[in-house]
MIKOL-46511 format. One record per atom (N, C-alpha, C): residue in three letters; atom name; x, y, z. Coordinates in Angstrom, 3 decimals. Example, Ala and Ser with C-alpha at 12.3 -4.5 7.8 and 13.67 -1.06 7.14 Angstrom:
- ALA, N, 13.190, -5.690, 7.800
- ALA, CA, 12.300, -4.500, 7.800
- ALA, C, 13.200, -3.300, 7.800
- SER, N, 12.850, -2.250, 7.080
- SER, CA, 13.670, -1.060, 7.140
- SER, C, 12.900, 0.030, 7.870
END
This chain:
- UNK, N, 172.924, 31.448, 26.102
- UNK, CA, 172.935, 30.827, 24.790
- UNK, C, 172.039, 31.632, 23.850
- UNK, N, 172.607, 32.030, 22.537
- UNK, CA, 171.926, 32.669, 21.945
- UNK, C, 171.520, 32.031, 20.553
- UNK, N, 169.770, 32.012, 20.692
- UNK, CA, 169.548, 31.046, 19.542
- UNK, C, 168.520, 31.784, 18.545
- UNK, N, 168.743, 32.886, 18.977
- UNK, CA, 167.635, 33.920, 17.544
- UNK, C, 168.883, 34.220, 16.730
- UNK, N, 168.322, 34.097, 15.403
- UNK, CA, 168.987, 34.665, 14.025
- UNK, C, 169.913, 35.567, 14.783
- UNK, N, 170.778, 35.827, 13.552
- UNK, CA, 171.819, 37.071, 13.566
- UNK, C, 171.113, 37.685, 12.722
- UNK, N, 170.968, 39.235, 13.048
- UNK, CA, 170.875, 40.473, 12.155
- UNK, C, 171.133, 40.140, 10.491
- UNK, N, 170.437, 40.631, 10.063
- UNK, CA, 170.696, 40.211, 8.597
- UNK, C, 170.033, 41.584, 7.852
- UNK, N, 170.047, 41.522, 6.891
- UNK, CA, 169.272, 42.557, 5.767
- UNK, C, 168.272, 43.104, 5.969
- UNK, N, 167.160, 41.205, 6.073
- UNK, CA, 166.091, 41.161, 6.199
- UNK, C, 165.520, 41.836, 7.398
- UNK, N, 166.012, 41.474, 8.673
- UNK, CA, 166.136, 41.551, 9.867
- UNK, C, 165.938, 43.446, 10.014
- UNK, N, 166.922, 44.187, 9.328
- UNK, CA, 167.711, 45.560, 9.441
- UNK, C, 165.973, 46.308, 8.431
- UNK, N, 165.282, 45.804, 7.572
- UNK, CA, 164.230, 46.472, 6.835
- UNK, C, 163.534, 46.291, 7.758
- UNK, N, 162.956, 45.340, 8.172
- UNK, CA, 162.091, 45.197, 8.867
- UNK, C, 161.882, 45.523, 10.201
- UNK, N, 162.497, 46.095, 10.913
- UNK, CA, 162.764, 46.814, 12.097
- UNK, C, 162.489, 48.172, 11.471
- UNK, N, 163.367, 48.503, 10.518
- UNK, CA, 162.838, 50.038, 10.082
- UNK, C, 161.939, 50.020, 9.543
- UNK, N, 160.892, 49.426, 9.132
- UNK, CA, 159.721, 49.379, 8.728
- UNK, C, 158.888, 49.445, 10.336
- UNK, N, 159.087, 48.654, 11.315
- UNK, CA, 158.271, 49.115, 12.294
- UNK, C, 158.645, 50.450, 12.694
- UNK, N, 160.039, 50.747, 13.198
- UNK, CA, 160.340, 51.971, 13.950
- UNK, C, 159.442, 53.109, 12.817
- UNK, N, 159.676, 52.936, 11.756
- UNK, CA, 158.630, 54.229, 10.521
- UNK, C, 157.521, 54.266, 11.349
- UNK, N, 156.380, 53.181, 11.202
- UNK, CA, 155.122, 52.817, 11.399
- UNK, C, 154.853, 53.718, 13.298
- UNK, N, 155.919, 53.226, 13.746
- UNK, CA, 155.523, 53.330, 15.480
- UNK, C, 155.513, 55.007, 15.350
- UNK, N, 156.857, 55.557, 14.619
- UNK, CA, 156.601, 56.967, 14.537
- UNK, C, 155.504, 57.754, 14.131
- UNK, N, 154.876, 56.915, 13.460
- UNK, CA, 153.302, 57.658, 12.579
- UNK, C, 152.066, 57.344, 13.272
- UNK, N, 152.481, 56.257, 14.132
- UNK, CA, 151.330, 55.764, 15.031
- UNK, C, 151.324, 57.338, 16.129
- UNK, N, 152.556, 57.362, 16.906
- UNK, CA, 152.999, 58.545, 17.660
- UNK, C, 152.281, 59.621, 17.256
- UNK, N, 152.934, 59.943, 16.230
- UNK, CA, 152.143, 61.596, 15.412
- UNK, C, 150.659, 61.520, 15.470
- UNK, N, 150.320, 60.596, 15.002
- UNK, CA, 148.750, 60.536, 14.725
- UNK, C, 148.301, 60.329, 16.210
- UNK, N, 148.326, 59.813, 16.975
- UNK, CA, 147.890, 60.056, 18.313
- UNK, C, 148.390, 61.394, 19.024
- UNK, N, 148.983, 62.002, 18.677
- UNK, CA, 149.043, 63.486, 19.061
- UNK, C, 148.508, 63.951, 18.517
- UNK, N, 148.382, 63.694, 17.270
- UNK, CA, 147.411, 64.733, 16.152
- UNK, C, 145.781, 64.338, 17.054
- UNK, N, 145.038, 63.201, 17.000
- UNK, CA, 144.286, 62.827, 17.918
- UNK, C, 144.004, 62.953, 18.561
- UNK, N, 144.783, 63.342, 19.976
- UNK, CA, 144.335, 64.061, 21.441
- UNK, C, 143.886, 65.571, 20.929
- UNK, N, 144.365, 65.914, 20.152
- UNK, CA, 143.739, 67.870, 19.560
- UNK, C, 142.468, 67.398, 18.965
- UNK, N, 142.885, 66.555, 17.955
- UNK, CA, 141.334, 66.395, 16.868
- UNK, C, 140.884, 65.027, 16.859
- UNK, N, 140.016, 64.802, 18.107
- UNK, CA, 139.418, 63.538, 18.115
- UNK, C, 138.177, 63.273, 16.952
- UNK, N, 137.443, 64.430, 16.420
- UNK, CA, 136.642, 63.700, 15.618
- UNK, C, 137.163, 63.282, 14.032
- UNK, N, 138.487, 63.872, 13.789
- UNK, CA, 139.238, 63.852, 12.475
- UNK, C, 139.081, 62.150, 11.712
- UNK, N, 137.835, 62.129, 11.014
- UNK, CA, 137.777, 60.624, 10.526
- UNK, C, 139.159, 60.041, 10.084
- UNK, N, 139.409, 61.279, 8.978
- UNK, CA, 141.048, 60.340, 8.133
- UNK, C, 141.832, 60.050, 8.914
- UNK, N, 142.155, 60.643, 9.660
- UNK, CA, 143.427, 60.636, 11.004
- UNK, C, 142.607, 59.113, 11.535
- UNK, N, 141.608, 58.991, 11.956
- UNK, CA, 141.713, 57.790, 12.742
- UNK, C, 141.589, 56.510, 11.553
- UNK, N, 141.190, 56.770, 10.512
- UNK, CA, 141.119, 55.940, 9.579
- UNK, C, 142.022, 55.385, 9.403
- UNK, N, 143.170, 56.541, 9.412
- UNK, CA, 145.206, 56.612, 9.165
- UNK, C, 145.704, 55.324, 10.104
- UNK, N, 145.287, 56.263, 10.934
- UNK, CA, 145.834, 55.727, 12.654
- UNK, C, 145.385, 53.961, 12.956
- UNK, N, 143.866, 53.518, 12.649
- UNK, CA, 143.294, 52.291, 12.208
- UNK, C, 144.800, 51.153, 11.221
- UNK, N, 144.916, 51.458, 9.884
- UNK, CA, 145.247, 50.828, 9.024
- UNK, C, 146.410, 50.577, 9.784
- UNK, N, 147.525, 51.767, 9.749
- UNK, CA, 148.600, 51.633, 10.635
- UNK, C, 148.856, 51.137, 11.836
- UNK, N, 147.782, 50.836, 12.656
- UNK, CA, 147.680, 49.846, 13.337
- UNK, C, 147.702, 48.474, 13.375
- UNK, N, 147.011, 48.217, 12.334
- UNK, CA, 146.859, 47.188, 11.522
- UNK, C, 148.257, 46.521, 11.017
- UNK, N, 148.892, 47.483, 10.134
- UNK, CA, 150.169, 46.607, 9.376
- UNK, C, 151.281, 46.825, 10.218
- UNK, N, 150.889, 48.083, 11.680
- UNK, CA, 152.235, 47.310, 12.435
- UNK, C, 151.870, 45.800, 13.281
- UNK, N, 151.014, 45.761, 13.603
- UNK, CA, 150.328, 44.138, 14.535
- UNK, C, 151.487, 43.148, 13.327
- UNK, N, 150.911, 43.402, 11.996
- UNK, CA, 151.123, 42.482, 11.220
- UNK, C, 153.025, 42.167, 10.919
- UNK, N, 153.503, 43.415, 11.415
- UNK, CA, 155.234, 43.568, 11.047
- UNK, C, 155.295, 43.098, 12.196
- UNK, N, 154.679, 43.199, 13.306
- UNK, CA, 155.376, 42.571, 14.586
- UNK, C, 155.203, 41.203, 14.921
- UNK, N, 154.435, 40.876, 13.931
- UNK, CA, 154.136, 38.970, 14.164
- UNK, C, 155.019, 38.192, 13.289
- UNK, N, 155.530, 39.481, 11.980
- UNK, CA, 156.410, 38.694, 11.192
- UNK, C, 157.761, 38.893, 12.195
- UNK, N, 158.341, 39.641, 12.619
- UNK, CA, 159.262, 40.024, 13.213
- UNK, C, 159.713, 38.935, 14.451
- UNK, N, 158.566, 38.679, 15.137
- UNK, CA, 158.399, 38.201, 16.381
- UNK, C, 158.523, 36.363, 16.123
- UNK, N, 157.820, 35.960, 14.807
- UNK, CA, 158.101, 34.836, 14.214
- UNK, C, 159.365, 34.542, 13.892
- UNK, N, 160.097, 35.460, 13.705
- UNK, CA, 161.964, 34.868, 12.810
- UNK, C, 162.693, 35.419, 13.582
- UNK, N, 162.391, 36.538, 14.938
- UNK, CA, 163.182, 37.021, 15.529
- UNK, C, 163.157, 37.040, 17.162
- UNK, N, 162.228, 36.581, 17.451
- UNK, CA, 161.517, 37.018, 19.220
- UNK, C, 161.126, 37.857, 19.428
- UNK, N, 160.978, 38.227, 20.827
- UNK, CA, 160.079, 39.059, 21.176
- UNK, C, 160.064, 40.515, 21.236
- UNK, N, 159.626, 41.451, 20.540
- UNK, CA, 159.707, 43.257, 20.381
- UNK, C, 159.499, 43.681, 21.800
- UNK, N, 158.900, 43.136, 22.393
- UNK, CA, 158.623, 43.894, 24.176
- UNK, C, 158.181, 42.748, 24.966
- UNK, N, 158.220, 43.250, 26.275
- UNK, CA, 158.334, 42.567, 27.371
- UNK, C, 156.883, 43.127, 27.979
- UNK, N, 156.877, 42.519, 28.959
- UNK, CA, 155.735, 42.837, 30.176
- UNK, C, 154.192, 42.072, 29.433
- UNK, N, 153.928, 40.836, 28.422
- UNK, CA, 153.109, 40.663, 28.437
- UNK, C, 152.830, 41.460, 26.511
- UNK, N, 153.338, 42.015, 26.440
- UNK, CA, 153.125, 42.665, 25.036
- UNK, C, 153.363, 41.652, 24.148
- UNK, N, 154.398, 40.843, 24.059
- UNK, CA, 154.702, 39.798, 23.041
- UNK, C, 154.588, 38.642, 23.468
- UNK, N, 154.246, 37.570, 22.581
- UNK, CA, 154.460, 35.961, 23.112
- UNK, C, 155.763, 35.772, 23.328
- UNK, N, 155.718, 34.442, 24.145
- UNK, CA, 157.468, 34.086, 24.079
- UNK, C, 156.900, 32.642, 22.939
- UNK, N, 157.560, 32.498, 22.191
- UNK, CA, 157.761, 30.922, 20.853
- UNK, C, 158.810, 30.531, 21.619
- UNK, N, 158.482, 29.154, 21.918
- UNK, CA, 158.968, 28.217, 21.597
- UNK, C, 158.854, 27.878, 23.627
- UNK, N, 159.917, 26.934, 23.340
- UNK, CA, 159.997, 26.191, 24.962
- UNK, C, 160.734, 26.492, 25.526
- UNK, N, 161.661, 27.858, 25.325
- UNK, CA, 162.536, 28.624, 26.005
- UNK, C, 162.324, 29.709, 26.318
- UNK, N, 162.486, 30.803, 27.206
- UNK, CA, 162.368, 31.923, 27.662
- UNK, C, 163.365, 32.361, 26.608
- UNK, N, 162.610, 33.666, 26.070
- UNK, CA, 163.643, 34.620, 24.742
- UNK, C, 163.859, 35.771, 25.130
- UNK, N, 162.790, 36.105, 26.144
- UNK, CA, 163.485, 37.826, 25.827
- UNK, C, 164.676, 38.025, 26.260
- UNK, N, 165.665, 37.127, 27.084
- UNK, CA, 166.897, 37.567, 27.388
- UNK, C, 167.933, 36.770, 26.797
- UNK, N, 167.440, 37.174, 25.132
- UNK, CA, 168.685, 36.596, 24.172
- UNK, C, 168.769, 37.513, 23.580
- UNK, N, 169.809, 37.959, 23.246
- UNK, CA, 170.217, 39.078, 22.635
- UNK, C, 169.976, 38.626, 21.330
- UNK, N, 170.747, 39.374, 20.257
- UNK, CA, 170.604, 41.424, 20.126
- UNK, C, 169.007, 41.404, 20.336
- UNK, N, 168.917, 42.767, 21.665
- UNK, CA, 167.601, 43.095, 21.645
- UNK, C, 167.142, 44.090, 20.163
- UNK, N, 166.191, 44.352, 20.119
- UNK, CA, 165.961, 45.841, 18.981
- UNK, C, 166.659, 46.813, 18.743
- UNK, N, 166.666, 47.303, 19.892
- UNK, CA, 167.586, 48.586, 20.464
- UNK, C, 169.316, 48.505, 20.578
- UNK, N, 169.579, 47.189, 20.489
- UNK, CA, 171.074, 47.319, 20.564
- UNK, C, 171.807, 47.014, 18.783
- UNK, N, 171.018, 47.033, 17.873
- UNK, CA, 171.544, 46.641, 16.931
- UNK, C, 171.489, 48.398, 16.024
END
């Protein structure tokens, strides 16, 4: 039974707003393992940390759960992660 939203607009920005964010998180932690004392880079790396937590709680609120193993809550009184569309399949 599938009881998360259908894909929508909203749904389609906001996923690409994380996948952006996760990519820059990526870079900057490579940039990081070379130049650990680089303040801006971790300053970067900090904020962006920050407003993805914050895209994934909005996300995770109207949509379920972004990952498994303990990474995300499950809402509500049903087990979600195996309701589709996952992230990846849309």
């Amino acid at each position: 039974m599938n009881t998360r939203p259908q894909p929508n607009e909203a749904y389609y920005k906001l996923l690409h707003e994380l996948q952006a964010i996760d990519f820059v998180l990526v870079e900057l932690s490579l940039f990081l393992g070379t130049h650990p004392g680089d303040a801006q880079a971790l300053q970067q790396f900090n904020a962006f940390h920050l407003k993805r937590t914050e895209l994934a709680q909005q996300y995770e609120a109207a949509y379920g759960p972004l990952l498994q193993f303990g990474h995300s809550p499950n809402r509500g009184a049903v087990w979600q992660w195996g309701q589709a569309p996952w992230p990846w399949q849309v």
